[in-house]
C-alpha positions as CSV (number, residue, x, y, z in Angstrom):
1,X,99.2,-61.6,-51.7
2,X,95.6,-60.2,-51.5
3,X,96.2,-57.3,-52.1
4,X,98.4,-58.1,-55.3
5,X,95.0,-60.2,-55.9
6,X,92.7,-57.1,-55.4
7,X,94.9,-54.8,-57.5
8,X,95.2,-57.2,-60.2
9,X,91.5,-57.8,-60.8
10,X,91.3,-54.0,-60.5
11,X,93.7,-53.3,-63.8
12,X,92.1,-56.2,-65.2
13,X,88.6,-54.7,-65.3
14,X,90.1,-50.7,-66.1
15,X,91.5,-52.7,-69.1
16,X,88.4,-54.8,-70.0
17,X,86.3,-51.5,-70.5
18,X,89.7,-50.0,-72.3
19,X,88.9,-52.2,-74.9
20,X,85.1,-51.7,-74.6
21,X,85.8,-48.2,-75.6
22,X,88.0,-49.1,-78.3
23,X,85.2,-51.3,-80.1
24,X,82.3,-48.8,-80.0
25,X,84.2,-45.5,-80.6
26,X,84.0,-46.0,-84.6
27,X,83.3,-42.6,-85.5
28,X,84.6,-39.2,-85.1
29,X,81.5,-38.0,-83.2
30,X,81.4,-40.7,-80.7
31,X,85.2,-39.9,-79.8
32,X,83.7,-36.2,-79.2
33,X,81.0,-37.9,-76.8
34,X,83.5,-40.3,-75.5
35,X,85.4,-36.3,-74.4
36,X,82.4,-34.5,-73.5
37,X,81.3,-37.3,-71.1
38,X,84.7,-37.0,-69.5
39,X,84.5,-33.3,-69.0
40,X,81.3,-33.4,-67.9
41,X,82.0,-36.1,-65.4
42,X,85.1,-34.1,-64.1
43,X,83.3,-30.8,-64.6
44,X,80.8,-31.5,-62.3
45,X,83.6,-32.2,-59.6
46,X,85.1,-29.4,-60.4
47,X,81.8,-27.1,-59.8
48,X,81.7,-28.8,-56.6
49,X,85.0,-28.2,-55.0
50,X,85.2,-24.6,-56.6
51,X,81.8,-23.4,-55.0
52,X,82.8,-25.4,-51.6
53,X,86.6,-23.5,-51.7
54,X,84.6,-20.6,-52.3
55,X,82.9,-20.4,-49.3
56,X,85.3,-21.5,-47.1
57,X,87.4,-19.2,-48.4
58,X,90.1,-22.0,-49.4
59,X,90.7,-22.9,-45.9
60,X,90.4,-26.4,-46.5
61,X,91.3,-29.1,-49.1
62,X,89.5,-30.2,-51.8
63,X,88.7,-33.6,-52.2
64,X,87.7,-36.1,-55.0
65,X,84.3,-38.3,-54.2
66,X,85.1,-40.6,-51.3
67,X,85.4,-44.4,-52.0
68,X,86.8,-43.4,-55.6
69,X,90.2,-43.5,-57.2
70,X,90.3,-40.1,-56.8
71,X,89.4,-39.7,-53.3
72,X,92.7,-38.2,-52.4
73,X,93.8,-34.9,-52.7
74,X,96.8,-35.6,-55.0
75,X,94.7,-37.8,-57.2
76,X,92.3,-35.8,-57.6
77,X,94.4,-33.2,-58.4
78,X,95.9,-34.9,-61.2
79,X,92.8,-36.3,-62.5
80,X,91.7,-32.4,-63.0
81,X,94.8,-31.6,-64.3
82,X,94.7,-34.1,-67.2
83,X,90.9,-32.8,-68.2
84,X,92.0,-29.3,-68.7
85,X,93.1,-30.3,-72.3
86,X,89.9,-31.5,-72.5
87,X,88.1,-28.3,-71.5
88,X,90.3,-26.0,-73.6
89,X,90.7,-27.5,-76.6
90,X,86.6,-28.5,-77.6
91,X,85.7,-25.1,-75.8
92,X,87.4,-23.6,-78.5
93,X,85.7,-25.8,-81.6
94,X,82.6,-26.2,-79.9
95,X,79.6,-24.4,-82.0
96,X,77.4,-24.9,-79.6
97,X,77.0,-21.9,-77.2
98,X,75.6,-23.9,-74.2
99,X,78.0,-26.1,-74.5
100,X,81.1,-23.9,-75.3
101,X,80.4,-22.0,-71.9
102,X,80.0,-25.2,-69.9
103,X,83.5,-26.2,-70.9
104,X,84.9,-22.9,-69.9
105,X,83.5,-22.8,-66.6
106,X,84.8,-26.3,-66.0
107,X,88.1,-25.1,-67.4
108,X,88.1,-22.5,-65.2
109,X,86.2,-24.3,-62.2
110,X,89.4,-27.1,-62.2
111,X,92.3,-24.8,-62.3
112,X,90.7,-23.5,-58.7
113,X,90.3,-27.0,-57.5
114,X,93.9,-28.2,-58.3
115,X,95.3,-25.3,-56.4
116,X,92.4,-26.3,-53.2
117,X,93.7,-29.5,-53.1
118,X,96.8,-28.1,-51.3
119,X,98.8,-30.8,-53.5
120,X,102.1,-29.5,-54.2
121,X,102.6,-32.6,-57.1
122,X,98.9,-31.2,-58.8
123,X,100.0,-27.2,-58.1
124,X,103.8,-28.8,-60.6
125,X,101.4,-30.6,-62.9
126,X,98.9,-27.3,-63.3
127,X,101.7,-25.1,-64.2
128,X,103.0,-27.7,-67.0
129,X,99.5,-27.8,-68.3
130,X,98.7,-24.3,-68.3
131,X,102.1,-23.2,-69.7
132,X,101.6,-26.0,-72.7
133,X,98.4,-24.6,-73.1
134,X,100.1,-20.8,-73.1
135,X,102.5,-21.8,-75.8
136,X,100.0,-23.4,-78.0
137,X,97.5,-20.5,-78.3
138,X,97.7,-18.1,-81.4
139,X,98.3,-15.2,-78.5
140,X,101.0,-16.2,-76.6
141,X,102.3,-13.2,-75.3
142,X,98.9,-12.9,-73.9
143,X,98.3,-16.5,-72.6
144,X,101.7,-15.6,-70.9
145,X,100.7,-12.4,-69.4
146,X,97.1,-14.2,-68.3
147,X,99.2,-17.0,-66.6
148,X,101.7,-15.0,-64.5
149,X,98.8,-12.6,-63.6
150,X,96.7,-16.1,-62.5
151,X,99.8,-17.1,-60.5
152,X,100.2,-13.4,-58.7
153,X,96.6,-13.4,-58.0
154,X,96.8,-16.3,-55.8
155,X,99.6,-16.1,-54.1
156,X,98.3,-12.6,-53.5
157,X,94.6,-14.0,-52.0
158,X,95.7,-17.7,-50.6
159,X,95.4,-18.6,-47.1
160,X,98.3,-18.7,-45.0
161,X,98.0,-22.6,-44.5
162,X,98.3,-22.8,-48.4
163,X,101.0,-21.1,-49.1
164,X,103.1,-22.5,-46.2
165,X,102.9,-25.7,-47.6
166,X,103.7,-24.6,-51.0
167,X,107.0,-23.1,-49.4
168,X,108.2,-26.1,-48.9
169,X,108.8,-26.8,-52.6
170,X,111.4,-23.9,-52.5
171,X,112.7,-24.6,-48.8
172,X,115.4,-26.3,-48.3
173,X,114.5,-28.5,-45.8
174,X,111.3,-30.5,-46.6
175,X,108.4,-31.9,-44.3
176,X,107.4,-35.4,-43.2
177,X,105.2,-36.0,-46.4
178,X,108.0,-35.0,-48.4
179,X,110.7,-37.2,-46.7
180,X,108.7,-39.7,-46.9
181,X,108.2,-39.7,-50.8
182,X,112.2,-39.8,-50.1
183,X,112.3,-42.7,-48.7
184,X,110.5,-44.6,-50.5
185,X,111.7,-43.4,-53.7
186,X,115.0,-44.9,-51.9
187,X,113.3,-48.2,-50.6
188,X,112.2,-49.0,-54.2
189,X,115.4,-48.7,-55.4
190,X,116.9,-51.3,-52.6
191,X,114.2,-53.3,-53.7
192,X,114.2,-53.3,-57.2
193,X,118.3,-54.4,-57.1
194,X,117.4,-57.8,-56.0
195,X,114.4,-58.1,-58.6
196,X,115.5,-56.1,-61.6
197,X,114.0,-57.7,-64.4
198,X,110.1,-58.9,-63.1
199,X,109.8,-56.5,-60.0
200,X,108.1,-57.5,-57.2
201,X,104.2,-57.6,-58.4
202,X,101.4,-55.3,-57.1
203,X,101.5,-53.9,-53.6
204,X,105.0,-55.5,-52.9
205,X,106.2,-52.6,-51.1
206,X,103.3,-51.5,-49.0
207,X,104.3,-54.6,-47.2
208,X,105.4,-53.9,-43.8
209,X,108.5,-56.4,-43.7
210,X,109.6,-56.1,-47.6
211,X,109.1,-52.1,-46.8
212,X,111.3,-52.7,-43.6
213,X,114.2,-55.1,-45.2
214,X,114.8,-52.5,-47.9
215,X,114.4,-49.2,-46.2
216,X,116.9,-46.4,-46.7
217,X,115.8,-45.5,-43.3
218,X,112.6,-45.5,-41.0
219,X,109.8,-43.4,-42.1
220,X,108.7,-40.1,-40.3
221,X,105.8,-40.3,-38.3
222,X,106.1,-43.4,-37.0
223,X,104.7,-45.5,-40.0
224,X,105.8,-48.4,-40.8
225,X,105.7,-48.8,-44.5
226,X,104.3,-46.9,-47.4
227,X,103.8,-47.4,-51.5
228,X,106.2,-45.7,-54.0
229,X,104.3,-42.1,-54.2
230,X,105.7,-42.5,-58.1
231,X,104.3,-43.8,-61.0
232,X,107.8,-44.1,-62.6
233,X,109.1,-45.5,-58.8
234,X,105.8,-47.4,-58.6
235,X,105.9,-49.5,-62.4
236,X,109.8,-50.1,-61.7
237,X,109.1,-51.8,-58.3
238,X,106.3,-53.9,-59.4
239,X,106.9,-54.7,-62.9
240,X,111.0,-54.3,-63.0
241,X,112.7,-52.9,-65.4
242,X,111.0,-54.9,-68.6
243,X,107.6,-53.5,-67.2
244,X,109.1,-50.1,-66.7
245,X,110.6,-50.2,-70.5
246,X,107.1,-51.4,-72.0
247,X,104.9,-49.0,-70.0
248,X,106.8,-45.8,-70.8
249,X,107.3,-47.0,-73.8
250,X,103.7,-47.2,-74.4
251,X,103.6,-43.5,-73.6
252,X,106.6,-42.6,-75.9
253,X,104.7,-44.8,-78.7
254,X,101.7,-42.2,-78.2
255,X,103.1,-39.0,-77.9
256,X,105.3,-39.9,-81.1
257,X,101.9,-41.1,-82.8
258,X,100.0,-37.9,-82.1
259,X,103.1,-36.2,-83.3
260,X,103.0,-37.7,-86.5
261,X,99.2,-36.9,-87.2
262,X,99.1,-33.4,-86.6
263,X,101.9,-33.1,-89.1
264,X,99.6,-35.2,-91.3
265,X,96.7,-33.4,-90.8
266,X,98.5,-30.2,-92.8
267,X,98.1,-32.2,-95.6
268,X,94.0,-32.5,-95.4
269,X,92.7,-29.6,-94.1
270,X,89.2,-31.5,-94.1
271,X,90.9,-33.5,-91.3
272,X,91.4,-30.7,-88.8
273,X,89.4,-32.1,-86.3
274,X,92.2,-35.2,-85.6
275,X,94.4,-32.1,-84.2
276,X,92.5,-31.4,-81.8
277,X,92.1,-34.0,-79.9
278,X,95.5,-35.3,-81.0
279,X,96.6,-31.7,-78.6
280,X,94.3,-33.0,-76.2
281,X,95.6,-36.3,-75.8
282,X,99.2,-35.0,-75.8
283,X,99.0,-32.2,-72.8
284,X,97.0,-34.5,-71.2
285,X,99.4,-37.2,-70.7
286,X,102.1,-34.3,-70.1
287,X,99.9,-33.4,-66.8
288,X,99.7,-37.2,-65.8
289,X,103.6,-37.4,-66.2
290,X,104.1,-34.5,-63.9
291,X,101.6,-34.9,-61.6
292,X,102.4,-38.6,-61.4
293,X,106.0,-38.0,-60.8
294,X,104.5,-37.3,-56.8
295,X,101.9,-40.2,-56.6
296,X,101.7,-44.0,-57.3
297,X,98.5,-43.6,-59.9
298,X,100.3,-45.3,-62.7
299,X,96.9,-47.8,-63.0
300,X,94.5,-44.7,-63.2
301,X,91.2,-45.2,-66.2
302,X,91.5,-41.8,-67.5
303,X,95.4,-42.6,-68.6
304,X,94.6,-46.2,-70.2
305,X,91.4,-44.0,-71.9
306,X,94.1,-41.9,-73.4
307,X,96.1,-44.6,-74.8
308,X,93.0,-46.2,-76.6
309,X,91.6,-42.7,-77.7
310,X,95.3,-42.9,-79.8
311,X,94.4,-46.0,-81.3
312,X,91.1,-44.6,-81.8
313,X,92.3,-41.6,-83.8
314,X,94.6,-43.0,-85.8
315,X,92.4,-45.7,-87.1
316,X,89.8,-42.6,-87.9
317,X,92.5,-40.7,-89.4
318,X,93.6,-43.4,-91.9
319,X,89.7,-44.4,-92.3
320,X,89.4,-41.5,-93.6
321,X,92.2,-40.0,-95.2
322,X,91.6,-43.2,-97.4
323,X,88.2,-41.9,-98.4
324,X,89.4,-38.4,-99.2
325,X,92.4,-39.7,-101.5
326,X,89.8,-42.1,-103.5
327,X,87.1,-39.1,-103.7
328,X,90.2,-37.1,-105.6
329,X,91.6,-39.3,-107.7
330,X,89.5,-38.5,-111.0
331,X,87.9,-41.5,-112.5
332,X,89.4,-42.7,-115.8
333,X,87.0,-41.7,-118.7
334,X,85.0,-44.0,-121.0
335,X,86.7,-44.3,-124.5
336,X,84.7,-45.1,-127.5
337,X,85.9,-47.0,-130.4
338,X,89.1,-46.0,-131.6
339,X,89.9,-43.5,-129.3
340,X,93.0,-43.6,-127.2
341,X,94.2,-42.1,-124.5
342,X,96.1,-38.7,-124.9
């Protein structure tokens, strides 16, 4: 119960400054701030865990800041994963040179830390991200060559500890972390059958004797109970299946929106600017839906800022696109006595 307490005050708050961000983002350069203050944030993290993977020669994980909501390995992973979008896409419009070469070396700073955090979830999300990424430049063939050279490089250079525990994706037996993700993938289930419509609230399955009464079997290493390790296992078992249907279709609602406005950004090339961060917005919730798909972060900031930057750019867009249909529609001229329109 206080923990369903804690967690709920939590959301509460992520959602209050949601909205916060939705009132003072009115303008297309302060959604470009509202970015650039997100790279920079994650950038600086990234520098961080590149430089320390660096001289430990990747010997050891990389880690978010402690006492954050990305402390952990897999979090942080996908937290980095989401903000390459970010990186890529303004690095490429950026004029400004400082600035252009800031983004890169964050780009290039958190592709090294997603594969340092030894998470095998962030190492699935990073290659969704990067092939997106691939497949949207005007040089594919060479983003393709660039990626498969990236991928031979370090499997070729990565400690032995790392690539054992990427093996396991491909093994056909899998190790305690991963059986446990089973299980409770499993558990969730059993537990959502008795409460299919509501779920069971926040933190209902962390709970040793819900956890324990629903089990599929006991957990390896002697724990006792563990949370879902899913955000699509981790909204069904706390909100049911009504909370599953809304949340995901929240997501659908956005990547259908940002859809629609690049195709309607053709039509007003002064506009060009919504695609970009329209492409942003889309491969970043692509990495959170991959990288999630391993790890109960369904409540993180950075994916409710994504939803409101969608609001945010489709209020611009109409804003003005309004403007630039009443700037060319030529005003009607002044007639003088008996003249008539032709």
């Amino acid at each position: 119960m206080a923990d369903a307490k804690y967690e709920l005050i939590r959301i509460s708050k992520i959602l209050l400054m949601t909205f916060v961000i939705m009132l003072v983002t009115t303008s297309e350069k302060r959604l470009k701030w509202l970015f650039l203050v997100t790279a920079a944030s994650f950038g600086i993290l990234a520098l961080k865990g590149a430089l320390f993977g660096g001289a430990t020669g990747g010997q050891y994980r990389v880690l978010g800041p402690p006492d954050s909501f990305i402390s952990e390995n897999n979090a942080f992973g996908l937290a980095l994963n989401m903000s390459l979008p970010i990186f890529y896409f303004l690095g490429r419009v950026e004029k400004r040179p400082l600035v252009r070469r800031a983004l890169n070396v964050g780009f290039i700073c958190s592709v090294i830390c997603v594969i340092l955090t030894y998470s095998r979830g962030g190492l699935l999300g990073l290659a969704a991200v990067l092939a997106t990424l691939a497949w949207r430049s005007k040089y594919r063939t060479l983003g393709v060559i660039l990626l498969m050279l990236c991928a031979f490089t370090v499997l070729s250079f990565a400690p032995p500890q790392w690539v054992q525990r990427m093996g396991t994706l491909r093994q056909e037996g899998v190790d305690s972390s991963a059986q446990q993700r089973l299980v409770s993938w499993g558990t969730t289930w059993n537990f959502i059958q008795d409460y299919p419509l509501m779920g069971g609230s926040f933190y209902a399955l962390p709970d040793v004797n819900v956890f324990q009464k629903y089990q599929t079997r006991p957990l390896p290493g002697g724990f006792l109970s563990s949370g879902p390790h899913s955000i699509y296992f981790q909204v069904l078992g706390e909100q049911g299946f009504i909370g599953f249907v809304i949340y995901f279709g929240i997501v659908a609602s956005c990547l259908l929106s940002l859809f629609q406005l690049r195709r309607r950004t053709r039509a007003v090339p002064e506009l060009n600017w919504v695609s970009v961060y329209a492409d942003i917005i889309t491969v970043s919730l692509l990495g959170f839906l991959v990288s999630g798909a391993f790890l109960g972060f369904a409540d993180f900031d950075l994916y409710y800022q994504m939803v409101a930057s969608v609001c945010i750019l489709k209020l611009l867009f109409n804003r003005e696109a309004a403007a630039y249909r009443t700037a060319r529609i030529p005003a009607h001229p002044v007639l003088q006595p008996g003249e008539e329109f032709a």
